[in-house]
N, C-alpha and C positions, 0 to 999 in steps of 0.2 A: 674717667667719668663713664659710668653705664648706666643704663636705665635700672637697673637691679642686679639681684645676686644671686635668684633663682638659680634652684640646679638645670642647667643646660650648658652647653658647648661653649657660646661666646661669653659668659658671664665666668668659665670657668677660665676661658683663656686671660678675660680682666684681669681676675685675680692673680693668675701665672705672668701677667706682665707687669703688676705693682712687684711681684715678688722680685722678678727682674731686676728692676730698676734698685729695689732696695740691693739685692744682691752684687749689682754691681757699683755701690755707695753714694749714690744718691738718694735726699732724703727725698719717700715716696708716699703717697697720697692717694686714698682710692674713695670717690666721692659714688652714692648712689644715688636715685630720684627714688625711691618706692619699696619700702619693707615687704619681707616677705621670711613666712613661719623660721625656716630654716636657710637660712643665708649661707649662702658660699663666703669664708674666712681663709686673707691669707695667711702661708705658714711662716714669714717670715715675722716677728715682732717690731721688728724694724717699721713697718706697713703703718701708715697712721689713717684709721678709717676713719668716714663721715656720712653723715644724710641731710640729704636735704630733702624735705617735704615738697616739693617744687611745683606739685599741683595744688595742693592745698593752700601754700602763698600766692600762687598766680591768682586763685581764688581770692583769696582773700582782700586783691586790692578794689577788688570791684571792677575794674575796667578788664579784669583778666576774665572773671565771672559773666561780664555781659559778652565777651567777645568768644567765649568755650560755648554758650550758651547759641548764641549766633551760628556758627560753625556748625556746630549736632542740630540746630532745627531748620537751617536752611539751608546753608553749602554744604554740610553731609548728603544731605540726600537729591543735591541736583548732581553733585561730586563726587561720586564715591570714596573711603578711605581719607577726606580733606579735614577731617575733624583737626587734623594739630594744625593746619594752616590755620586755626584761630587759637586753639591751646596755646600754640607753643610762641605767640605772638610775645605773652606778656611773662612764658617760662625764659626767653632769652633776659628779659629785664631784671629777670627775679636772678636769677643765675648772675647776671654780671653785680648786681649789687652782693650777691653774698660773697663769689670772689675777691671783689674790695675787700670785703671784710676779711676773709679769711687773707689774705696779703699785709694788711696790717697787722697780724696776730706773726702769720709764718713766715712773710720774706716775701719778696715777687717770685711769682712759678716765671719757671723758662720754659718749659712745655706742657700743653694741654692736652690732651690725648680723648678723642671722644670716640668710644667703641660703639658700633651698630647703627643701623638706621634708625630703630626708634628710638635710639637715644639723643641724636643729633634733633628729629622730629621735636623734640620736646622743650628743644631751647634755639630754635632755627633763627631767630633773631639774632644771636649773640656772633659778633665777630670779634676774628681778634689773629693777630700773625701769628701768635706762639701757636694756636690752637691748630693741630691737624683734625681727620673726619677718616675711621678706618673702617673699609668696606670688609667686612665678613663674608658676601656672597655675590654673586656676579649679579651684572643690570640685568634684567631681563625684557627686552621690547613686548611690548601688547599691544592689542588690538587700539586701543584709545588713546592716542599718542599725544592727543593734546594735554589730557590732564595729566601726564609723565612732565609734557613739556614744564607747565605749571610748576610740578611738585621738583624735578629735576635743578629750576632755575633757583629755587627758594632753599634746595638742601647741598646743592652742588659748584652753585656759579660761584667762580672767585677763592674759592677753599683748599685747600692744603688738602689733599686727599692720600689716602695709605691702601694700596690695596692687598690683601695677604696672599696672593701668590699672582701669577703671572697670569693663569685663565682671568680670576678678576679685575686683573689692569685691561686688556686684553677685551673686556667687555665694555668695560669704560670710553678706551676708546673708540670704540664701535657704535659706541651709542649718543657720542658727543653731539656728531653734526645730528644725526635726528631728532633728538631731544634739544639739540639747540644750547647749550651750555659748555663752557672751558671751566675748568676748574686753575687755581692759580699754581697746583703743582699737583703731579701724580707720583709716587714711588712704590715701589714695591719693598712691603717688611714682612718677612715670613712670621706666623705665629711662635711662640718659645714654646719649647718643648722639656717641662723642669724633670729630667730622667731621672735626680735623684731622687724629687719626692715622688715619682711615680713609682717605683722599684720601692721604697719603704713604703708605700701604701697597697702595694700589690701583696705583700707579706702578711698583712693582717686577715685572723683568720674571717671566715665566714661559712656559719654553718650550714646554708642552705647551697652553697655548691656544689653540683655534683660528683659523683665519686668516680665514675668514666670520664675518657673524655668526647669531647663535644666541642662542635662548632656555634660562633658565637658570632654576634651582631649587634652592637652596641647606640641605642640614638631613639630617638624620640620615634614614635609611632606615626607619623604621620604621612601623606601624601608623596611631599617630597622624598623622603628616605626610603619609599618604594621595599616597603617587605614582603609586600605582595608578589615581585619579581622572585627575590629572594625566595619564598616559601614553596614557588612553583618551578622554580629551577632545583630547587632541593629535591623536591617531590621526585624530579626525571632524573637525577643523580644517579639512584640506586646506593647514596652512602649509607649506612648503618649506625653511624654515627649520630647521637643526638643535636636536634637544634636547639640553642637557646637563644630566646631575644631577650635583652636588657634594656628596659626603658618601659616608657609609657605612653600613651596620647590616644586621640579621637580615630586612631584604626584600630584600636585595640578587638572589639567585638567584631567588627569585619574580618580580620586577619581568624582570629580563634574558628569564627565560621568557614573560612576559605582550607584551615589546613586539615578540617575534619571533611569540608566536601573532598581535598584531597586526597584521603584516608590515610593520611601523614600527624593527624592531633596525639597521639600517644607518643611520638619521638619529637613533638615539637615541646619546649617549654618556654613558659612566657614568666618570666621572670621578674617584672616590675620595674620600675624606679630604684637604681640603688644610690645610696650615698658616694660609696665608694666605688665602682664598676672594673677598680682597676684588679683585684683578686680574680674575676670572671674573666677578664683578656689572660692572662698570667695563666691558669690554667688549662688555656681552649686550646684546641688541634691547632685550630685555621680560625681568622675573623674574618668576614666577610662585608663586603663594603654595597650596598646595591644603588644605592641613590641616583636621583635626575639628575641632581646638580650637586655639587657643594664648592663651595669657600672656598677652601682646604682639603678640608677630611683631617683632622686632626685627631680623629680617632681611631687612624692609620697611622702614626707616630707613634699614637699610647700606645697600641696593641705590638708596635715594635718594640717600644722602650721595654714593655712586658715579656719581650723574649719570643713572641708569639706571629708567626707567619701570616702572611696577608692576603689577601685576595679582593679584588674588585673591580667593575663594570666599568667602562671607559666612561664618562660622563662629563657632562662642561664644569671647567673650574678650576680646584687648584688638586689635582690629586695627583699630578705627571711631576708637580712641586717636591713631593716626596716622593711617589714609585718613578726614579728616572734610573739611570744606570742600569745595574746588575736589575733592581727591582723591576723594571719595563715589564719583565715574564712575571709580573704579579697581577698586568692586565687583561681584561677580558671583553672582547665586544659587547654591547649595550642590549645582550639578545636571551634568551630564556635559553636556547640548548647552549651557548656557548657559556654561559654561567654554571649549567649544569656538570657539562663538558670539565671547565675550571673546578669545582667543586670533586670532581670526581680523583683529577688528578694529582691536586693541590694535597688529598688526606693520604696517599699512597707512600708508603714506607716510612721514615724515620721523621720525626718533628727537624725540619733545618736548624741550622744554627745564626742567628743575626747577629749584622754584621756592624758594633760601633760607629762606621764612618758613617753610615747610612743615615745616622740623625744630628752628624756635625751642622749642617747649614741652620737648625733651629736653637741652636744654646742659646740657653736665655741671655747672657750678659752680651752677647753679639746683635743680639735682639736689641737690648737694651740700648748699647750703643749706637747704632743705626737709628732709632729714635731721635737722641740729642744731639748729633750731628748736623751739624748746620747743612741745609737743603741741598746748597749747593754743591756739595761735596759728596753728595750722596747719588751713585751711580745711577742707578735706575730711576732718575728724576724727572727726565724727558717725557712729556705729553703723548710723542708719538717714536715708534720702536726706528 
């Protein structure tokens, strides 16, 4: 289950764990809440997709209507962000009635799998044992901890929770007694990492990539993914080497402004939203990771699966999940000269060569099985380390 199919990170990994699951022969299901132009599609045919309109029927019953309406006019704005605490009253209702249904047609599901928070947000009503809740990105404490407490007990208390690497278990528990909440089981399941289609999809051409090479950055524009760090540490490198950013979002015009105040905008290039991103890792020097936080960083994996060396900023999360071993010298303090420092050094002589074992712990069908394993059995089950 995810809120959508957008192109983004966690929607992409949705569809990389239906694929899983089909790949390792179980029949697989991949439900969304919310269309969008160009949807992310898995590659396996196996994958039996669905939608559910799930705002539009909570709407529709009326009590879902007065209660969405309630929410946006008057606990949004004493409550910040509370809007699905009435949304998603009557989206759990709706969701458990179309599951009937779709159970009569397919067979009973043995596991539920709900990726992200807004997508959990959107049916917070609905329980159920099979069902897990897998956290994408670490808690983060705030200033206003009462309404965490609130939104915490409503999306977390009692649940099967999945966290994708060890920083975000890690935070969970950190955040439990403050926010006041136990969840009814934590484990940790790393994201899958499908190398074969990434490697057939890095192959296809693309004419707009460069013909040097260049260092690359892959991820949304935003705040959290810090390309402002990146841009400014580039800047004190002294590399020669092109920058390219791939992606898009609401820094877009800031960043373009920052690397000409730089006097870095002719060796930077801002490359857009791609469909595909993985031909851009496959071809770069170095990819470079700058982020506050992340998940994972799963786009640390692709840029490996792509053959493509790595680099990045120590940050809270899951990234020590994949750069651990040999990789650990892929990390760089969280600081503008010591990225710069990294960057400098990282493009010095021969492109490395990566190393298969490095991305054993994410196969998909390992993945996959850790999912359908009954809880108990499953090692990193424990609440607390």
């Amino acid at each position: 289950m995810v809120r959508s199919l957008k192109m983004g990170g966690m929607e992409r990994v949705a569809v990389n764990l239906a694929d899983a699951f089909a790949q390792a022969g179980h029949e697989s299901h991949l439900l969304s809440f919310r269309r969008v132009k160009k949807p992310l599609a898995p590659e396996r045919e196996q994958v039996r997709q669905h939608h559910l309109a799930l705002r539009w029927w909570s709407r529709a019953t009326g009590v879902g209507l007065l209660l969405e309406l309630w929410a946006r006019l008057f606990l949004n704005p004493l409550v910040r962000r509370s809007l699905f605490l009435g949304s998603g009253i009557m989206g759990g209702v709706v969701f458990r009635v179309w599951l009937r249904t779709f159970e009569r047609q397919y067979g009973k599901v043995d596991r539920i799998v709900f990726r992200g928070v807004g997508t959990f947000e959107m049916v917070w009503t609905f329980r159920d044992d099979r069902a897990c809740y897998v956290l994408e990105n670490i808690l983060q404490l705030g200033k206003k901890l009462r309404r965490q407490r609130v939104f915490a007990r409503c999306l977390y208390q009692g649940r099967h929770l999945v966290a994708v690497s060890d920083g975000v278990a890690d935070s969970v528990r950190q955040a439990m007694d403050t926010l006041r909440f136990r969840p009814a089981s934590l484990r940790v399941i790393y994201n899958p990492c499908p190398v074969e289609s990434i490697r057939r999809q890095m192959r296809q051409p693309d004419p707009d990539l460069p013909s040097e090479p260049y260092i690359v950055n892959v991820g949304r524009l935003v705040p959290a993914k810090d390309q402002a760090l990146l841009l400014r540490a580039y800047s004190q490198s002294g590399v020669s080497l092109p920058l390219v950013l791939v992606g898009d979002g609401q820094e877009r015009d800031r960043l373009e402004a920052l690397a000409k105040e730089l006097g870095i905008a002719e060796r930077v290039v801002f490359a857009g939203q791609r469909d595909n991103p993985y031909p851009w890792m496959r071809h770069a020097r170095l990819f470079v990771l700058s982020s506050r936080f992340e998940g994972m960083g799963i786009v640390l994996f692709e840029a490996l699966a792509c053959g493509t060396p790595v680099l990045s900023v120590d940050c809270p999360g899951g990234i020590r999940s994949v750069l651990k071993g040999e990789l650990e010298t892929s990390i760089v303090p969280h600081d503008e000269n010591s990225l710069a420092t990294g960057i400098h050094d990282a493009v010095q002589g021969e492109k490395p060569r990566i190393e298969a074992k490095w991305l054993g712990d994410f196969r998909p069908e390992e993945v996959a099985e850790r999912f359908v394993l009954p809880r108990h059995r499953d090692a990193p089950s424990a609440l607390t380390k």
